[in-house]
C-alpha positions in Angstrom: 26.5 29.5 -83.7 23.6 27.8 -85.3 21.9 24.2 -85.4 20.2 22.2 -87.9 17.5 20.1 -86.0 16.9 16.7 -87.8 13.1 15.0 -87.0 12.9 11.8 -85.6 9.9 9.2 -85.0 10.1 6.5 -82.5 8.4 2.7 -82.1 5.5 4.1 -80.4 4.2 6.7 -83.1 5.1 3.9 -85.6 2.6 1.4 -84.4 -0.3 4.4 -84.2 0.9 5.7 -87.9 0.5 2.3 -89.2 -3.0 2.2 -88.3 -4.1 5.8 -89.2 -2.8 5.9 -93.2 -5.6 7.4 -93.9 -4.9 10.5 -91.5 -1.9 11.2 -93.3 -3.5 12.6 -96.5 -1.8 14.4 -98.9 0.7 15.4 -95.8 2.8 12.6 -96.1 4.9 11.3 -93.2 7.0 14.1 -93.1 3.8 16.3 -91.8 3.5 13.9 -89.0 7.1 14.5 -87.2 7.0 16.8 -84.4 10.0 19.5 -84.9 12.2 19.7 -82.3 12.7 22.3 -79.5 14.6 25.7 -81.3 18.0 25.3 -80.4 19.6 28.6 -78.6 23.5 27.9 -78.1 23.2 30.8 -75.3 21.2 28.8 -73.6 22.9 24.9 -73.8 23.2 22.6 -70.8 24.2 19.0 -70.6 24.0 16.4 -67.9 26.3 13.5 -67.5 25.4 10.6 -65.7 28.3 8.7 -64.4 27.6 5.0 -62.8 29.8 3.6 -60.6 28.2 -0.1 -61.0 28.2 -2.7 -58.4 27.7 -0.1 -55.4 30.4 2.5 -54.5 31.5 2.6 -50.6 30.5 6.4 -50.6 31.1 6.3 -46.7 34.8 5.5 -47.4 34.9 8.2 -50.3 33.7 11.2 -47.5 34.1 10.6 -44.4 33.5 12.7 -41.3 36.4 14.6 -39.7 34.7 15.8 -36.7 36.4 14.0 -33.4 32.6 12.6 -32.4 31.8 11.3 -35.7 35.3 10.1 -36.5 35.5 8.4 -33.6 31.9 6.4 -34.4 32.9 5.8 -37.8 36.7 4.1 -36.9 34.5 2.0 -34.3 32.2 0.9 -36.8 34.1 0.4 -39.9 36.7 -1.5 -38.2 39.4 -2.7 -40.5 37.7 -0.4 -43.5 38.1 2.9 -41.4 40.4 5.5 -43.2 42.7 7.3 -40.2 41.6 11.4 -40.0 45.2 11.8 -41.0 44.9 10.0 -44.6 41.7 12.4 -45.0 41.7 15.3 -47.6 40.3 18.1 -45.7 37.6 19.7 -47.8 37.8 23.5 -46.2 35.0 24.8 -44.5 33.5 21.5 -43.8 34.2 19.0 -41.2 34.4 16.5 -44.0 37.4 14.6 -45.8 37.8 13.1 -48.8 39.4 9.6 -49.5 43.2 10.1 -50.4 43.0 8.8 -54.0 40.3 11.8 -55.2 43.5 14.5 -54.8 42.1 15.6 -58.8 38.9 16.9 -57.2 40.3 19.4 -54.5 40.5 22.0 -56.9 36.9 22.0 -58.0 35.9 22.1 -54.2 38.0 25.2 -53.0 36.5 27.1 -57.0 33.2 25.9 -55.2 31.9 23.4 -58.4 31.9 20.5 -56.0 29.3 19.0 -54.1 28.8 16.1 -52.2 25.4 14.9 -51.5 25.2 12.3 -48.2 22.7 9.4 -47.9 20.7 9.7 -51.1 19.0 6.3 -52.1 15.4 4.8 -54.0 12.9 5.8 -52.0 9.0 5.6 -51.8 8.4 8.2 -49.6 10.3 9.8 -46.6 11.1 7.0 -44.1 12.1 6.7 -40.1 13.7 3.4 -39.2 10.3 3.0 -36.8 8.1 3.4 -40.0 10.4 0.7 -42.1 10.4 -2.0 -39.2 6.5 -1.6 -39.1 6.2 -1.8 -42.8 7.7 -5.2 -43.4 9.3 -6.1 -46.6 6.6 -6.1 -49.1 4.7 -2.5 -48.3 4.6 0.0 -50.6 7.2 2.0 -48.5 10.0 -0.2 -49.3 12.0 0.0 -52.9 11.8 -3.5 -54.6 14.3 -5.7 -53.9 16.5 -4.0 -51.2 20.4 -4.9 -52.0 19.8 -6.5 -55.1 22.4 -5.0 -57.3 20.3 -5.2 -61.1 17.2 -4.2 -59.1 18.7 -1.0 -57.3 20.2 0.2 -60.8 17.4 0.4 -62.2 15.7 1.9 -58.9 18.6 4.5 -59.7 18.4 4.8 -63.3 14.0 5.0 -63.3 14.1 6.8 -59.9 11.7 5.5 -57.5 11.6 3.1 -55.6 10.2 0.4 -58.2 12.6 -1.9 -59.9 10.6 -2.8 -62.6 9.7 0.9 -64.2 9.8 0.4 -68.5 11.8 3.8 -68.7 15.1 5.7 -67.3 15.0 9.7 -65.8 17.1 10.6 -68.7 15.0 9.1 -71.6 11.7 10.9 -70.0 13.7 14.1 -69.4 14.2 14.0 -73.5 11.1 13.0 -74.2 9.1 15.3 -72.1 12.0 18.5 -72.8 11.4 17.6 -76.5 15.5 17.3 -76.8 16.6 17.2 -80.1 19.2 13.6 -79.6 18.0 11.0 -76.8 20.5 10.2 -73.9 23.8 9.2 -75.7 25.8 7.0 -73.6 29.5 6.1 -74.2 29.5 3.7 -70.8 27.2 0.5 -72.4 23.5 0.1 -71.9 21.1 1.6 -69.2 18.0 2.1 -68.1 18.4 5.4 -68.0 18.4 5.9 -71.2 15.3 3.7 -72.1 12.3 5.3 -72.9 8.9 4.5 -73.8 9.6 6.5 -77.5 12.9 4.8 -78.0 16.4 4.0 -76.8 19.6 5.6 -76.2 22.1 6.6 -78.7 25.2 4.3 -78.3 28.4 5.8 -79.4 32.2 4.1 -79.3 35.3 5.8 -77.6 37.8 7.8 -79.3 39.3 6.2 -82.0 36.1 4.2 -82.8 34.3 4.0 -86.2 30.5 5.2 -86.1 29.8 4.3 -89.6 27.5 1.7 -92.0 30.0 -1.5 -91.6 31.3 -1.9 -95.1 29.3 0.6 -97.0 31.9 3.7 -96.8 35.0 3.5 -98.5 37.9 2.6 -96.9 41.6 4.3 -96.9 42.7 2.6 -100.2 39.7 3.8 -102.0 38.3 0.1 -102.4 35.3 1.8 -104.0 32.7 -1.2 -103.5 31.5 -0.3 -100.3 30.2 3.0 -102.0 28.2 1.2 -104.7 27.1 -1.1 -101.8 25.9 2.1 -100.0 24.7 3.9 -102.9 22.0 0.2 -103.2 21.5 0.7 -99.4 20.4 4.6 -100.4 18.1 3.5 -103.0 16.3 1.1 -101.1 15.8 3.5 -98.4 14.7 6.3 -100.8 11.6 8.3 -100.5 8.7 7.2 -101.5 8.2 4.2 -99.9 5.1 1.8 -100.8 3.6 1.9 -97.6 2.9 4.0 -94.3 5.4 1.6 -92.2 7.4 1.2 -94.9 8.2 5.0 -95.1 8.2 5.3 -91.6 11.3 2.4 -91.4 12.8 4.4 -94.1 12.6 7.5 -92.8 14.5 6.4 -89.7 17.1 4.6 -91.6 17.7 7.9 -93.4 18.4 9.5 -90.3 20.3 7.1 -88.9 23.0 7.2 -91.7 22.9 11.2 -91.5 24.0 10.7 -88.2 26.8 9.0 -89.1 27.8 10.9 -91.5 27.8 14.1 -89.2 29.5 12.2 -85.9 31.5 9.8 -87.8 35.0 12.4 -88.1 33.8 13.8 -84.4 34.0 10.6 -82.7 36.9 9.2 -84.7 39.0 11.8 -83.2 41.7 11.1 -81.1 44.1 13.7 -78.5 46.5 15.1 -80.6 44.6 15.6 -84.0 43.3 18.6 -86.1 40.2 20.2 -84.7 40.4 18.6 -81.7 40.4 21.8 -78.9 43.7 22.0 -77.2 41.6 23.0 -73.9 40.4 19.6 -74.1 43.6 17.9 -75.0 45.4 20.0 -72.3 43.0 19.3 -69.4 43.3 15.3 -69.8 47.1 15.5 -70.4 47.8 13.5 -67.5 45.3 11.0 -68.8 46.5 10.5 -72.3 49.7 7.8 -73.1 50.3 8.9 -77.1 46.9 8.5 -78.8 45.2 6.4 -76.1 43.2 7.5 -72.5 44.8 5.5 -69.6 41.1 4.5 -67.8 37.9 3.6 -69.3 36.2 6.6 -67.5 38.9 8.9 -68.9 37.7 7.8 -72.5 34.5 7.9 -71.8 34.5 11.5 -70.5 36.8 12.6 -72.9 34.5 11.8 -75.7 31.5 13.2 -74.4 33.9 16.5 -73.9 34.4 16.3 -77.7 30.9 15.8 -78.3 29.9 18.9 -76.4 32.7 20.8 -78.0 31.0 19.6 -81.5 27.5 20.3 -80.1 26.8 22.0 -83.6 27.4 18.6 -84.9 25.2 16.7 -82.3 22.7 19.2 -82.5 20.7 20.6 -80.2 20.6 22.9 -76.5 20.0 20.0 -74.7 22.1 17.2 -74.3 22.1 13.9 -71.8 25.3 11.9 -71.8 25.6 8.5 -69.6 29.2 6.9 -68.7 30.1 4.4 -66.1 32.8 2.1 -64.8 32.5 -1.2 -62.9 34.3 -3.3 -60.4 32.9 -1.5 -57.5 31.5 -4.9 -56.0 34.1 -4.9 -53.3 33.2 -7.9 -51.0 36.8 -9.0 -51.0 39.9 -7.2 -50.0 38.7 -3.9 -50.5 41.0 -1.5 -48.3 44.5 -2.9 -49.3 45.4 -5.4 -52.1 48.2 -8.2 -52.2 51.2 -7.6 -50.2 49.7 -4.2 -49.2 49.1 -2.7 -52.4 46.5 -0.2 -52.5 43.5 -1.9 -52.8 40.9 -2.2 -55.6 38.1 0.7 -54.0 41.2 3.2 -53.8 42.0 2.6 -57.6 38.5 3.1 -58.7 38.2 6.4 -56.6 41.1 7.6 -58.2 40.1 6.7 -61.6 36.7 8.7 -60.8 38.4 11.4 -59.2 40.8 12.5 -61.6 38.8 11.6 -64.9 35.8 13.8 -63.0 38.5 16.3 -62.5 39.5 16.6 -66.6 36.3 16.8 -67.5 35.6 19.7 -65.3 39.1 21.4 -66.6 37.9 21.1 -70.1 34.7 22.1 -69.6 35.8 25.4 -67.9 38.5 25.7 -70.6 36.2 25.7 -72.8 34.5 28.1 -71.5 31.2 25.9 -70.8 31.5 25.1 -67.1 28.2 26.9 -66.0 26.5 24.7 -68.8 27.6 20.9 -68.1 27.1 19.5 -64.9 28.5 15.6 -64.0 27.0 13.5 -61.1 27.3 10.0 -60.2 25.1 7.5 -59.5 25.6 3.6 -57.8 23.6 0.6 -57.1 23.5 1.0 -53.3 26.3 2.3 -50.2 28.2 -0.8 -48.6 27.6 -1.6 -45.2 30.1 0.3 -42.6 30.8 -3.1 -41.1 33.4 -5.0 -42.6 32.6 -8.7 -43.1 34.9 -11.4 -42.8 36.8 -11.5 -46.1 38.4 -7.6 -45.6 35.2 -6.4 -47.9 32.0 -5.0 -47.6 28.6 -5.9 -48.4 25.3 -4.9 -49.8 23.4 -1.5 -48.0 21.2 1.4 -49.3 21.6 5.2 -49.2 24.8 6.7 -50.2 26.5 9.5 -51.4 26.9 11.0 -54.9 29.5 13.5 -56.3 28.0 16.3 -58.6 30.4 19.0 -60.2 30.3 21.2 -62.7 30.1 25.8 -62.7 26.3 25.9 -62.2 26.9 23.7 -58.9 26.4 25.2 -55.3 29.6 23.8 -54.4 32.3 23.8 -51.1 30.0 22.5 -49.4 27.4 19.5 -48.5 24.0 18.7 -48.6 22.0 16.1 -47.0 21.9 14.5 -43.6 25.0 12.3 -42.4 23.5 9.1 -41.0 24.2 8.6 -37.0 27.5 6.4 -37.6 26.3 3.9 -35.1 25.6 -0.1 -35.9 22.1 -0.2 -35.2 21.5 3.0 -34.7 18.3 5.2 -35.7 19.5 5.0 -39.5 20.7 1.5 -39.6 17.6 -0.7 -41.0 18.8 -3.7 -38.7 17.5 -4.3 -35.5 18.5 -7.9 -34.0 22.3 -8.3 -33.5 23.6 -10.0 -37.2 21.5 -7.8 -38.6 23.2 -4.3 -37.8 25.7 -3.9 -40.6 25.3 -0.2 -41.2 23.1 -0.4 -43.7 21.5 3.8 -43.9 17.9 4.6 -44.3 18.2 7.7 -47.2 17.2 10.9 -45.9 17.0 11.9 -49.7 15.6 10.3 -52.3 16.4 10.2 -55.9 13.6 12.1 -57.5 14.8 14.9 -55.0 18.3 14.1 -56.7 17.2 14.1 -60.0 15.0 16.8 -59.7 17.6 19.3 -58.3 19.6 18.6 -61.5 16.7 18.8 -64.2 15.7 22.0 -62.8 18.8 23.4 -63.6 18.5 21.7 -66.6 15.6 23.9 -67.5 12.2 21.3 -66.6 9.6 23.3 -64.7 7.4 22.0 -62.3 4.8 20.4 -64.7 7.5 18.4 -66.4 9.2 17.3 -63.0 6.3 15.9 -62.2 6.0 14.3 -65.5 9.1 13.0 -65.7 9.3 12.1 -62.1 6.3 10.6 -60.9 7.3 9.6 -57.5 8.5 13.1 -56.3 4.7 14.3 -55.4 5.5 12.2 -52.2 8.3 14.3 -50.8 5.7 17.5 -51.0 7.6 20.6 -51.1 10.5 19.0 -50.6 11.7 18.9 -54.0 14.8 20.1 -54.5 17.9 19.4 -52.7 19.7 22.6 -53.2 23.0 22.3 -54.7 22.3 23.5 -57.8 22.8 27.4 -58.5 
C-alpha cells in the first residue's frame, strides 16, 4: 500500500511569502512547501473525537455499584438515580453502565473499553480548599466555569482558557506534520482550528464533495465542464504574482481533493467498493441506503474514509464528530407518559454507533490503529433541580475505545458522591449541587491519546502547553 502526499500552504506562510518575493528566486513557490511526513501504512493511526455537546450526565452513564457508593449516589441524585438493578455490570469493576449503552459491553469484556472518571479543564491540580481560597478570577480557575460555549472550547483547546485561537487536534497536525488537517463530519470546532488553517469539512454519506456546478451531471449536461475547464485556466500555473500563485496553488489542491474524495464520500451501505466489514458491522444501523442517527452517519463515514486512507492520504489521520441535545435541564430521566427519556436516547445513540465503529474497525482489521473518545462541555450536577433535569457542573467522564486501549477497566478518581463534600465546589447550602472538582485534567487526557498517537515529549509539550503543570503526571494510562 502506497500514498501520494499532496503539499499544502496555509494563511500564515501566505502573509510572510507575500512579503519575501524576492526569497523565492528562481525556486518558485513550489520550493517553498514543506513536504509532508513519509507515509508508512504499517504504521497508521487515527483519532476520532466525538462531542457530546451541551454537557453529558457522565455520572448517570457509569455509575458506582458498590453498596457504599450506591447508596451515596441514590441519596444524592434523587429522582435522577438509576436503581443497581437497571445497571450493566461491567465485570471486574464495581462499576455499571447505564441500560441504554448495551452495544458497548462487548468492547469492555474484549478489554477495548475504558472509562475515564472526573476529567475536566484544568489549570493545574486543585483541592476544593485551594479553589475556595482562589476566588473566581485566579489563574487556578478555567474561564467561565459552566458556561457551555466557554467550556467547549476549554475542551476542544485544552486548558483551562476559554479564549485559546487553536484546537488539540489542529496543533497535533501541525506540529506531527500530518499530511490532511482534522476532518470533521460533526460541524465546526475548535478543535480543529489552527493557527496554519482550518479543518477539513466533509458531508455524510450520500453527500456531493464536489465544485457546485462545474462537474457534469448524470445526463451529461456538458456546460459545467467548460465552466470548470475556465475555472482550470484561471487557476493555472504561472500566476502573475507571489499571492497570486500562492491563492492558486491552494485552489488547485482543493479541487484535487475533490476529485480524489468525491466517489469515497458519495458512497452509500450497499454499493460497490464499499467493504462489507463495514456494511456488516452498522447493519443494525442502516434502514435501505440511509444510517438511522446522526452519529451513526457520522461514524460511518469516517469508517469509509479510513478504509480509503490511500485516498485521504497519509499515516496520520484526526477525525471529529459530535451530536447535540445533551442540555438536559428538563425531563431528563423519563419522557412524556413515561417514555424513556431524552439522556437515555442519546446514550443509546452513542453507545451503539461507538459500538459499529469499533466492529468495523476490527473487521477491518485496523482496531489497534483507530482509537474514539468523547469529549462534553461539562458533567451535570448530581442534584436534580426542580423541572426533573439537571444543571450545569465540571469534571466528568469520557468513553475512549478502540484495540490499542487498556480497556476492562477504569481510570481516574471517582469523586466522594456526597453534596458538599471534598469534591463538590459548593460550600453554603444552595450552593452544593454536586458539582466535581476534576482529579484529571484534559492535557493529561489528550496527552494519553497523542502519545499513542506517536507525539513525543517535545511535541506534547508543544501542542499542549498547559500539561508542564501536572509535572510527571502526564499520562493517564489507558492507552497500551
Amino acid at each position: 500500500m502506497s500514498f501520494t502526499a499532496s503539499n499544502t500552504l496555509h494563511r500564515r506562510d501566505w502573509l510572510r511569502l507575500a512579503g519575501s518575493a524576492a526569497g523565492m528566486g528562481a525556486l518558485g513557490i513550489a520550493g517553498t512547501l514543506l513536504g509532508p511526513r513519509a507515509a508508512r501504512a504499517a504504521d497508521y493511526k487515527a483519532l476520532v473525537c466525538i462531542s457530546l455537546v451541551g454537557g453529558n450526565d457522565g455520572f448517570n452513564m457509569l455509575v458506582p455499584t458498590d453498596t457504599e457508593r450506591h447508596t451515596q449516589y441514590l441519596a444524592a441524585r434523587g429522582m435522577l438515580g438509576i436503581p443497581k438493578a437497571s445497571l450493566l455490570p461491567l465485570a471486574g469493576s464495581e462499576f455499571g453502565l447505564h441500560p441504554s449503552m448495551a452495544a458497548l459491553l462487548p468492547a469492555w469484556t474484549a478489554g477495548h473499553l475504558a472509562p475515564v472518571v472526573n476529567v475536566g479543564p484544568l489549570a493545574a491540580p486543585l483541592t476544593k480548599a485551594e479553589y475556595v481560597a482562589a476566588g473566581p478570577d485566579s489563574p487556578l480557575i478555567p474561564d467561565s466555569l459552566f458556561s457551555h460555549s466557554d467550556q467547549q472550547h476549554a475542551w476542544e483547546s485544552a486548558g483551562a482558557k476559554s479564549l485559546a485561537r487553536s484546537g488539540w487536534g489542529a496543533r497535533a497536525a501541525e506540529v506531527l506534520g500530518t499530511t490532511q488537517p482534522v476532518i470533521t463530519l460533526g460541524g465546526n470546532s475548535r478543535f480543529g482550528t489552527g493557527d496554519k488553517g482550518f479543518e477539513l469539512a466533509l458531508p455524510g454519506p450520500g453527500g456531493v464533495f464536489a465544485a457546485k456546478g462545474l462537474t457534469p451531471d448524470q445526463m451529461g449536461w456538458q456546460a459545467n465542464r467548460v465552466r470548470k475547464d475556465a475555472v482550470d485556466a484561471l487557476y493555472a500555473p504561472g500566476q502573475a504574482s507571489t499571492l497570486g500563485e500562492t491563492f492558486a496553488a491552494m485552489q488547485r489542491d482543493a479541487f484535487a481533493m475533490s476529485d480524489r474524495l468525491a466517489a469515497l464520500v458519495a458512497g452509500l451501505p450497499g454499493d460497490p467498493g464499499i467493504p462489507a466489514g463495514i456494511d456488516r458491522a452498522f447493519a443494525p444501523w442502516i434502514r435501505g441506503k440511509q444510517l438511522t442517527t446522526p452519529l451513526a452517519a457520522q461514524l460511518y463515514q469516517i469508517a469509509k474514509l479510513i478504509a480509503g486512507r490511500e485516498q485521504v492520504q497519509g499515516d496520520r489521520h484526526l477525525y471529529f464528530a459530535s451530536v447535540r441535545s445533551f442540555d438536559t435541564h428538563i425531563d431528563q430521566l423519563t419522557g412524556k407518559d413515561g417514555a424513556r427519556g431524552l439522556h437515555a436516547d442519546l446514550l443509546a445513540q452513542v453507545g451503539d454507533a461507538m459500538a459499529a465503529f469499533h466492529d468495523a474497525m476490527q473487521n477491518l482489521g485496523l482496531g489497534q490503529q483507530v482509537t474514539a473518545f468523547t469529549q462534553s462541555d461539562f458533567g451535570r450536577t448530581f442534584a436534580p433541580n426542580s423541572s426533573r433535569g439537571s444543571d450545569h457542573a465540571w469534571g466528568n467522564i469520557q468513553l475512549v475505545s478502540g484495540g490499542a486501549v487498556k480497556g476492562g477497566s477504569t481510570y481516574g478518581a471517582y469523586p466522594t458522591p456526597v453534596l458538599g463534600g471534598p469534591d463538590d465546589v459548593g460550600v453554603e447550602a444552595w450552593e452544593m449541587q454536586g458539582r466535581w472538582i476534576p482529579t484529571a485534567s484534559v492535557d493529561q487526557y489528550a496527552a494519553t491519546l497523542l502519545g499513542w498517537f506517536g507525539a513525543s515529549g517535545a511535541q506534547l509539550d508543544a501542542i499542549l502547553p498547559g500539561l508542564a503543570a501536572f509535572g510527571n503526571a502526564r499520562s493517564l494510562g489507558f492507552m497500551g
